[in-house]
C-alpha positions, 0 to 999 in steps of 0.5 A: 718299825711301821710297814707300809703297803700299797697292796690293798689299794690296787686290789680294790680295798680302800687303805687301811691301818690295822689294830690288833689288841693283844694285851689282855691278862689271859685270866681263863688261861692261867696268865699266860702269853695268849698272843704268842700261843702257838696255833697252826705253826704261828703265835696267834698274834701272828696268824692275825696279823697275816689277815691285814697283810694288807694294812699300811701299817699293822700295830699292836696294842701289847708287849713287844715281839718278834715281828718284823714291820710290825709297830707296837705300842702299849695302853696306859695302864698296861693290861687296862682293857680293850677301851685303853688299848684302842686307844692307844692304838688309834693314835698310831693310826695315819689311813682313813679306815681301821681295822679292829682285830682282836690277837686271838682269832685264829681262823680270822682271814684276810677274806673277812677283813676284806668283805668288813671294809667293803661292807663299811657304807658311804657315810656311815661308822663302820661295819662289824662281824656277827656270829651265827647267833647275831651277836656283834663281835666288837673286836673284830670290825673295819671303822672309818677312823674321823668318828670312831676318833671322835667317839672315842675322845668324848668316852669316858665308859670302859666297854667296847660296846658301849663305845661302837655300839651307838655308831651304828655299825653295818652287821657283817654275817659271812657264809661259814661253810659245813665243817670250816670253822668260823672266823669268830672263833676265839681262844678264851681258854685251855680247851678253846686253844686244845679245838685250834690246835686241832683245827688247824691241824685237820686243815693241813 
């Protein structure tokens, strides 16, 4: 089922779909269901999804689960990549801007989707987060959705940066208090999942 808002309209953030790409193979860790790992009481997938709340319509580029007014879809071939995945999750796309989320960013909040699509300039492609070592974070970025359609049609390439990098996104650094824990941490593996956990934990 689609859910479909007007929430972030009236508080100022220009309508937006959301993509979230949970249909990697969880190689690091073991092959297990990375997405519905449990962080803080929620499967990942979940808590990342609670970050676009704001979303017309939220779809998720994996298996099927439980979550209601979520719409899901798969990339052909299944377990294809990140560039299949967009893919297949821009088709389902109706607003003008788009958010790109991976499914394993626990400490990822709606503050940070909302400082990307403001950060997205009048004709420009989109906006992108960096780490605190200026590294673009492809996977987690806000993108005006006519060029990266665009972009995408005439990609033949498999790698995310090769697609978004040449549309020449704003970088997006927010502050990351002493302590908090940056909205660019991702769980890759056993021990990435173990520190947030215990994160989550700590903030209660």
């Amino acid at each position: 089922m689609r859910s479909r808002t007007e929430t972030g309209e009236m508080n100022g953030t220009p309508p937006y779909d959301a993509v979230i790409l949970a249909g990697g193979r969880a190689e690091r860790l073991g092959g297990a269901d990375k997405p519905g790992a449990v962080v803080g009481g929620l499967p990942l997938v979940a808590r990342v999804a609670e970050a676009v709340r704001d979303a017309r319509a939220v779809i998720v580029v994996g298996p099927p689960r439980e979550m209601p007014g979520v719409l899901f879809t798969r990339e052909d071939p299944p377990g294809g990549g990140p560039v299949p995945a967009l893919r297949a999750g821009l088709a389902e796309v109706t607003s003008p801007f788009v958010v790109l989320l991976a499914a394993d960013l626990p400490f990822i909040a709606a503050g940070h989707v909302g400082a990307l699509l403001a950060a997205v300039p009048a004709g420009g492609a989109g906006a992108v987060l960096v780490d605190d070592e200026g590294r673009e974070q492809w996977l987690t970025g806000a993108w005006r959705v006519a060029p990266l359609r665009s972009a995408l049609g005439a990609y033949r390439g498999r790698s995310l940066r090769g697609l978004l990098g040449p549309l020449g996104p704003v970088p997006v650094r927010p502050p990351v208090a002493p302590g908090e824990t940056p909205p660019w941490f991702d769980c890759d593996t056993v021990d990435d999942l173990r520190a947030a956990r215990e994160r989550a934990r700590r903030r209660g």
